[in-house]
N, C-alpha and C positions, 0 to 999 in steps of 0.2 A: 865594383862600380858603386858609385853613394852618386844618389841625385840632392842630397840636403843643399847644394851651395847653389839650385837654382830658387831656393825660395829664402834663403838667408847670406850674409856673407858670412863667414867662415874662422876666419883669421882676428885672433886680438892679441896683444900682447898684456895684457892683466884685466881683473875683474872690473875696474872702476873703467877701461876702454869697452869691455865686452856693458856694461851696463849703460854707457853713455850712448853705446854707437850701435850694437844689435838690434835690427829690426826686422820682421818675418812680412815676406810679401806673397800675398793671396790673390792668387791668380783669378782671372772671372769665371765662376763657375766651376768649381777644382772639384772632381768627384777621386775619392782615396783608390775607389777600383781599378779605375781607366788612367788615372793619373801617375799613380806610382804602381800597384799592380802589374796595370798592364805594360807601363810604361819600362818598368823592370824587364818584362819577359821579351819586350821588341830589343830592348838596347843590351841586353846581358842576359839571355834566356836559361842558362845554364846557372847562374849564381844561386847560391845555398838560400834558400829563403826560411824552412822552416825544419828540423830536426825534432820528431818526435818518437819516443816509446815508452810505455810502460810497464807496470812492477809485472807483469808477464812473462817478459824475455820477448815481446815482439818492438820491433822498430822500423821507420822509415824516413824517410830523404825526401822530400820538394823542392825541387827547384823553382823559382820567380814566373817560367814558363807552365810548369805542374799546374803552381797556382790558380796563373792568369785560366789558363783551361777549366780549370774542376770550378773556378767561379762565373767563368761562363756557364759551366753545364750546369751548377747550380742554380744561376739567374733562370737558364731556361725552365729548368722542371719547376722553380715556383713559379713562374710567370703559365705555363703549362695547366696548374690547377687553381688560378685565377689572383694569384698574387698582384697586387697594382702601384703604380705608385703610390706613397702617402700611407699604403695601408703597415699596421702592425705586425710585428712578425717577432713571436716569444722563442729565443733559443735557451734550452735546458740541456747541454752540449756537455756538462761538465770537463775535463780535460779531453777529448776525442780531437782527432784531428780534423774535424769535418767540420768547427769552429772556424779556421782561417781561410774556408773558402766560401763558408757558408753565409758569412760578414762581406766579405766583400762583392758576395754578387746577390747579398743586400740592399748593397750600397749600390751596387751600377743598375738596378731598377725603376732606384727609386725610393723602394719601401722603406720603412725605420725600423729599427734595431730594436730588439729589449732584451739583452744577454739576461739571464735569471740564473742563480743559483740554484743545483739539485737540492738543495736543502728545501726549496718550498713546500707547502703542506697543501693541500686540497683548498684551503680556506684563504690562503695565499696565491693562490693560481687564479679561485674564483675573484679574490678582490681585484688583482690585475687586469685580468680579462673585462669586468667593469670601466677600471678608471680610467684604462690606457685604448679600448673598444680594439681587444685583439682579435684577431681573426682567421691567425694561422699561429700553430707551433709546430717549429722542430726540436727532436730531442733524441738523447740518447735513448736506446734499449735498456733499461736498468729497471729491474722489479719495484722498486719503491717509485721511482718518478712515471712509471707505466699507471701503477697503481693509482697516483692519483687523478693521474691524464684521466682515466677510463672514469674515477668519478666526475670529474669536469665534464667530460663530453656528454654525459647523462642530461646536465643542462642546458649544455651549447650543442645540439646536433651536428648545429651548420657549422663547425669549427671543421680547417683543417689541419690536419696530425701528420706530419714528416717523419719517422721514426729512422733510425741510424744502428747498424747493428745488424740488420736481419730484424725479422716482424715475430721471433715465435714469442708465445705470450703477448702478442701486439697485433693480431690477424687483421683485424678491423680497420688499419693507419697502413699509412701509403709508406712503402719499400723505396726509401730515400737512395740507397745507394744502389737499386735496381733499376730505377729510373736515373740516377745520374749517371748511369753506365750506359745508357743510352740514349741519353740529350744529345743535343748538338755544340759543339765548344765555338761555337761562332760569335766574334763580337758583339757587344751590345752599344746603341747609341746612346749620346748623352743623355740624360732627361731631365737632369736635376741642376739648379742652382744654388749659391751658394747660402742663400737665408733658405734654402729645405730644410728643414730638421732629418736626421738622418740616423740620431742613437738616442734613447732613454735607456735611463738608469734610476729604478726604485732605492731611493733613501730607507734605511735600515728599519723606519720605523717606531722607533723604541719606548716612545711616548705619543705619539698620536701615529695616524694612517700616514704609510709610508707615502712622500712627494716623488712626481716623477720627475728629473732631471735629464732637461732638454738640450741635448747638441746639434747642431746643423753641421752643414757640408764640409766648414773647412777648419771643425774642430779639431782633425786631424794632426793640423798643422801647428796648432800651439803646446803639442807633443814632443815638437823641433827641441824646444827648452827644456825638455825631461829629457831622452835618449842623445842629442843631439851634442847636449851641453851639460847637463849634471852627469848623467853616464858615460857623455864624452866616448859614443860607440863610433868603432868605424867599422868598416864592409867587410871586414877581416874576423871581425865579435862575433863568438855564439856568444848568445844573451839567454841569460836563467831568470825570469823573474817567477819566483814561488807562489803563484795564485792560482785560483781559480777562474773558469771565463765567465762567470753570473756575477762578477766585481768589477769596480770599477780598476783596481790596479791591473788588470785583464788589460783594460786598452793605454794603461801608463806605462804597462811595463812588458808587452807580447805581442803586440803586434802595430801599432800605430807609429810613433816616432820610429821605433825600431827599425821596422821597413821603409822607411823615407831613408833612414840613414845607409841603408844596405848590410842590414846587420842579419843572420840569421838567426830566427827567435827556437830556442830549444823547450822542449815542452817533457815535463814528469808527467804522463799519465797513471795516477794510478786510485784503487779505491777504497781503500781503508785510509784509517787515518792517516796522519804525518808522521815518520819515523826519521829521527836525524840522521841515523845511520845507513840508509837507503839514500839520501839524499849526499850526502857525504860521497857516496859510491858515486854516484852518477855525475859529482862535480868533477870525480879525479876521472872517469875512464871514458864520459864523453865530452871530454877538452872543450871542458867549460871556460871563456875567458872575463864575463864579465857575470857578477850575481847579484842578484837584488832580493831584497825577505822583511818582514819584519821582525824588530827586536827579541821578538818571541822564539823565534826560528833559530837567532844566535845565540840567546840563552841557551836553549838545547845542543847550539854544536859543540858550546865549546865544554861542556859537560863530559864530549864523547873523546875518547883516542885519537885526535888530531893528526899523531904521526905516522896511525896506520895508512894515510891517505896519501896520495900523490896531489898535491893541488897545486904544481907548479904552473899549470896553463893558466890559473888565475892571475889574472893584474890588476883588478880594482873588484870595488864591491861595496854596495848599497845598502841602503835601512829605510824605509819609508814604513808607514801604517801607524805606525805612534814614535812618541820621542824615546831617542837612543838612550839610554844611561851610560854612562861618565865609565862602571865598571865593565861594561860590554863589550865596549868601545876596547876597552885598555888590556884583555884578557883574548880578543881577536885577533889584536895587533900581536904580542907575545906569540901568541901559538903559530902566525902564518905572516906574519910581516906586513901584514894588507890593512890599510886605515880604512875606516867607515867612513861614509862619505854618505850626511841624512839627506832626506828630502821633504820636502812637506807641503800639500796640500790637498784638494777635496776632489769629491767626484763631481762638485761643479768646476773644478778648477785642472789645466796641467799644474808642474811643478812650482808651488809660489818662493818659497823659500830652500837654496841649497847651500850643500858645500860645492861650488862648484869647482874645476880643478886647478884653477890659479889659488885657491883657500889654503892652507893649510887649517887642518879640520881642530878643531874645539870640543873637545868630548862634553857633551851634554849641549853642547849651542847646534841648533838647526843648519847655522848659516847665513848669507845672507841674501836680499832679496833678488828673485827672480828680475831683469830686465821687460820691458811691454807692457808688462802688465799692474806698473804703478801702486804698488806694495806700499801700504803705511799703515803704522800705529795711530789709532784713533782713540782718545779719550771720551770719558763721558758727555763732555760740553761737544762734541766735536771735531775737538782741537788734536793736532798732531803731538802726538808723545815729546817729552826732551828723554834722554838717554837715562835712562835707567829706569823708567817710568813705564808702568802698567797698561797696555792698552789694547783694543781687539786689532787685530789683522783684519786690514780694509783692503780693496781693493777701487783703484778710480775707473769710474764708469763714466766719467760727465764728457767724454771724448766720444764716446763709445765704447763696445765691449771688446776689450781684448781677444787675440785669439786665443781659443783652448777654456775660454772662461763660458759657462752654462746661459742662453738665454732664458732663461725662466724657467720656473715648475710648471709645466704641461699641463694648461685645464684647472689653474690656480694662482689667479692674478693677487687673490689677498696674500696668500705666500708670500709668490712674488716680489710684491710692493714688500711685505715684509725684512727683506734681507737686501732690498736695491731701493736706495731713494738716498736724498741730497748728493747726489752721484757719487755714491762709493758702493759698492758690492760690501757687507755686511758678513765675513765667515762664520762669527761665532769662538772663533777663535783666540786666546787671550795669550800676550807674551810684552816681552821688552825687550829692548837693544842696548846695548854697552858700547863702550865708549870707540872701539873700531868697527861699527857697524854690524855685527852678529845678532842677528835673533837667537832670546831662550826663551823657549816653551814653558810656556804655563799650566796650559791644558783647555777646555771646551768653559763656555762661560758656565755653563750649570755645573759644571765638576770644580772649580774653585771653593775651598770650604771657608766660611767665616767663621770662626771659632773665638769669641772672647775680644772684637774687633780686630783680632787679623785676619789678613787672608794668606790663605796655604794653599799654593798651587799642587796638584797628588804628584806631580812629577818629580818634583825634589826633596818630596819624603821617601817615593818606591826609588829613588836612585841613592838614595842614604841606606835603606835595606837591603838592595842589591851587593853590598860591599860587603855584606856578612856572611862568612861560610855558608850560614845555614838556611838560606834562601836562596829559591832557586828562582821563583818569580813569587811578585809580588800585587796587588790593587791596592791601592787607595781610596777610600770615599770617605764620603760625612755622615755622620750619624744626629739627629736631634737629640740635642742636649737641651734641659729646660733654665741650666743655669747658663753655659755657654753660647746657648744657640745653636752649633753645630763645635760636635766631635772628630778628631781624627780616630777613622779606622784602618787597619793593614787586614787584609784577606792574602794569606801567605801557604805556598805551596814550598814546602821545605827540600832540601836537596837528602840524597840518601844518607842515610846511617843518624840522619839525626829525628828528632819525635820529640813532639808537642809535650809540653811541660810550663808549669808557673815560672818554673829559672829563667829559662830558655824563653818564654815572654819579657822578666823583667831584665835579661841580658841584652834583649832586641831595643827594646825601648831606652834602655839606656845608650846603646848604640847609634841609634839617630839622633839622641840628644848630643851626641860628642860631635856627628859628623855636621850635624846642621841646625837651627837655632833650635833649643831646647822647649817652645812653646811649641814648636809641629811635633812634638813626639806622636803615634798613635796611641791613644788613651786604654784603644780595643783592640786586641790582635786575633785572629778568627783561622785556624789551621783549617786545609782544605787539603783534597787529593788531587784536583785540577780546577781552575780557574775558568769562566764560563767566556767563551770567545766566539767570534763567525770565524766561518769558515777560514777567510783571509788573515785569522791569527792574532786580530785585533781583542785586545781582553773587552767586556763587556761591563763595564764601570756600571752604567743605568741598571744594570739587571739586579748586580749585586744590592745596589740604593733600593730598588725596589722590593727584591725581597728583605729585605732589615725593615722597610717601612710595614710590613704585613702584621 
């Protein structure tokens, strides 16, 4: 069963119909728990909702009814030790399954969300707990995130601590699933309308104190155009999306659109790092049909033995996180017959730009725009791009906000006003469109290098490097230069059998000069053993600028 055609219509016969004519209707007062949750488990209570296990050898099945249940009994045990509406509520859930019940009877309370990354550090926990005035976390049992719980609570007494797992090494924090085994699975009423906010999500940070990005009630729904429409899922899909649940691609790609659509979301738990090879496994043996990762993630697969794999249940597959390169693209399709299919936008945004599936896809072009949410190139005066022309990815506000589009940075109107005024939402984002309407990626406004008065987007020098045997991935950034003002550099992580050498530097540079204008060569080439990334696989441009700038 898929409930997606009671909030949109359905049916288009090409992109320029689905753009013209698509529009998502938002019920009064939609809560995601009650509305699609529960709404699942009364009208199909048996359908697959969530598939999960990890690198253990342990696994399990949820059914839409499973759900609706464990987030009732969730709602109760946090309502139980004074959870309220409105108030904050930090989950450090990393993959566990206790994330997709733990959210939505989040959500049918009341309270707000702040999925967090296990990556945080004590000093990151502490800043949180400040800016966002948190007042409960749950989390997993895991010795490092325990560790720094116990130092937070040193300062916060009154905090309370849900732990998941069993308590040993956690004596202190309330037996999450001791207590959910004995709540009550009894409905909850409504409580929330649809301007409640109902999820933050902390901005990376990377140059000042990370902003919190605020969703309300029926951000869910502009999810419809990520799962609905670029993944193009139906009720028949297990859906892979490669994250984490302290990311924002967590709710783009595991559980929000997805479950509107009736799609069951499959989940890798596991705790060491990424290994393509395990993941490989788990696409071919638990009949995976649709995958989404980023570019990073296909660098690695297609490195690997491709034909030991059974990946017939695959029928489509996804790129979001950064821009696809041209030889990724073309070295996937080879090995599995499957085109990438990008996506692109932010954790204030659903999906702004795709390939959607009337596209035939453009390796190295995003796609094109999203419908709703009034997508255009903006020049410096203002003014809308002409085709071929350089400008940010804007979004129109002057109607209102889109669904799935962020109401504001939470407790940060200068922000705010910062990226939303003369009614365009402001990404940050810089690219162009060609002459059939396709966006290419440029990259982040501070990542464009000016070097000698051009400008060099890093994306189509690491896609001119990607084409070389001997790179297996690649960065790009700018280095100050005092004659040119900024320099191209490559920070290159090579593939095996080969090693760093002056040749093997002036073969590479020569290299990009052939494939693309010979003024973006990189000037500096910087051998590395792994490239510095979050968690979610996105390489970390700012870190690298940062330390060169030391």
């Amino acid at each position: 069963m898929n409930l997606l055609n009671r909030f949109c219509n359905t049916e288009f016969s090409s992109y320029e119909d689905f753009y013209s004519n698509f529009k998502i209707d938002i019920p009064e007062n939609f809560n995601f728990g009650l509305d699609i949750v529960d709404e699942y488990a009364r009208l199909s209570p048996d359908q697959r909702a969530l598939l999960w296990c990890n690198d253990k050898g342990e696994e399990r099945t949820f059914t839409f009814s499973d759900i609706s249940k464990l987030s009732n009994k969730a709602a109760a045990v946090f309502k139980k030790y004074g959870v309220k509406k409105s108030d904050t509520v930090m989950l450090i859930l990393k993959r566990r399954h206790h994330f997709w019940y733990c959210l939505p009877g989040i959500i049918k309370i009341g309270a707000i969300a702040i999925p967090s990354t296990h990556m945080l550090t004590e000093q990151d926990i502490d800043y949180r707990i400040g800016a966002a005035g948190i007042k409960h976390i749950i989390c997993a049992n895991d010795k490092n995130i325990i560790g720094h719980i116990n130092k937070v609570t040193e300062k916060f007494p009154d905090m309370t601590v849900f732990v998941t797992g069993g308590t040993e090494g956690a004596e202190n924090y309330i037996d999450f699933d001791a207590e959910l085994e004995a709540a009550s699975d009894a409905c909850h009423e409504r409580v929330t309308v649809n301007s409640d906010p109902m999820l933050v999500y902390f901005t990376s940070g990377t140059t000042a104190h990370p902003k919190m990005v605020q969703h309300v009630q029926y951000y869910p729904l502009g999810h419809i155009l990520t799962a609905g429409f670029w993944q193009n899922l139906k009720d028949t899909d297990t859906h892979f999306t490669l994250a984490d649940t302290g990311w924002a691609k967590c709710a783009w790609g595991k559980i929000f659109g997805q479950w509107i659509c009736g799609a069951c979301v499959f989940v890798y738990d596991y705790d060491d790092r990424f290994e393509s090879a395990d993941v490989l496994e788990v696409l071919s043996t638990k009949h995976i049909t649709t995958f989404c990762a980023p570019p990073t993630v296909y660098r690695f697969l297609i490195k690997e033995d491709l034909k030991k794999y059974d990946l017939s249940n695959l029928r489509a597959c996804y790129i979001a996180g950064e821009p696809l390169n041209a030889e990724v693209y073309r070295q996937w399709l080879d090995n599995t017959g499957l085109e990438l299919r990008e996506g692109f936008g932010q954790t204030e945004s659903p999906v702004i730009i795709a390939t959607f599936p009337w596209l035939t896809p453009k390796p190295g072009s995003t796609g094109r725009p999203s419908p709703v949410l009034g997508m255009h190139l903006i020049d410096e005066n203002g003014e809308e791009c002409n085709v071929g022309e350089e400008g940010e990815i804007c979004l129109d506000i002057s109607k209102g906000i889109p669904p799935g589009v962020f109401h504001g940075y939470r407790g940060d109107d200068k922000a705010t006003a910062g990226v939303m005024y003369d009614g365009w939402y402001h990404t940050g984002d810089m690219a162009w469109k060609d002459e059939d309407g396709y966006i290419w990626f440029i990259g982040r406004g501070d990542d464009v290098i000016k070097s000698s008065g051009y400008r060099i987007g890093p994306f189509e020098v690491e896609s001119a490097l990607l084409e070389h045997p001997a790179v297996l991935e690649t960065a790009i950034t700018a280095v100050p230069d005092p004659e040119r003002g900024q320099i191209v550099k490559a920070t290159v992580v090579l593939t095996k059998g080969y090693q760093p050498s002056p040749e093997l530097t002036k073969e590479l540079q020569n290299h990009v000069k052939k494939v693309t204008a010979p003024y973006k060569y990189p000037r500096i080439i910087e051998y590395v053993e792994e490239l510095p990334k979050t968690i979610s696989g996105k390489i970390k441009r700012k870190q690298i600028r940062t330390e060169d700038a030391k």
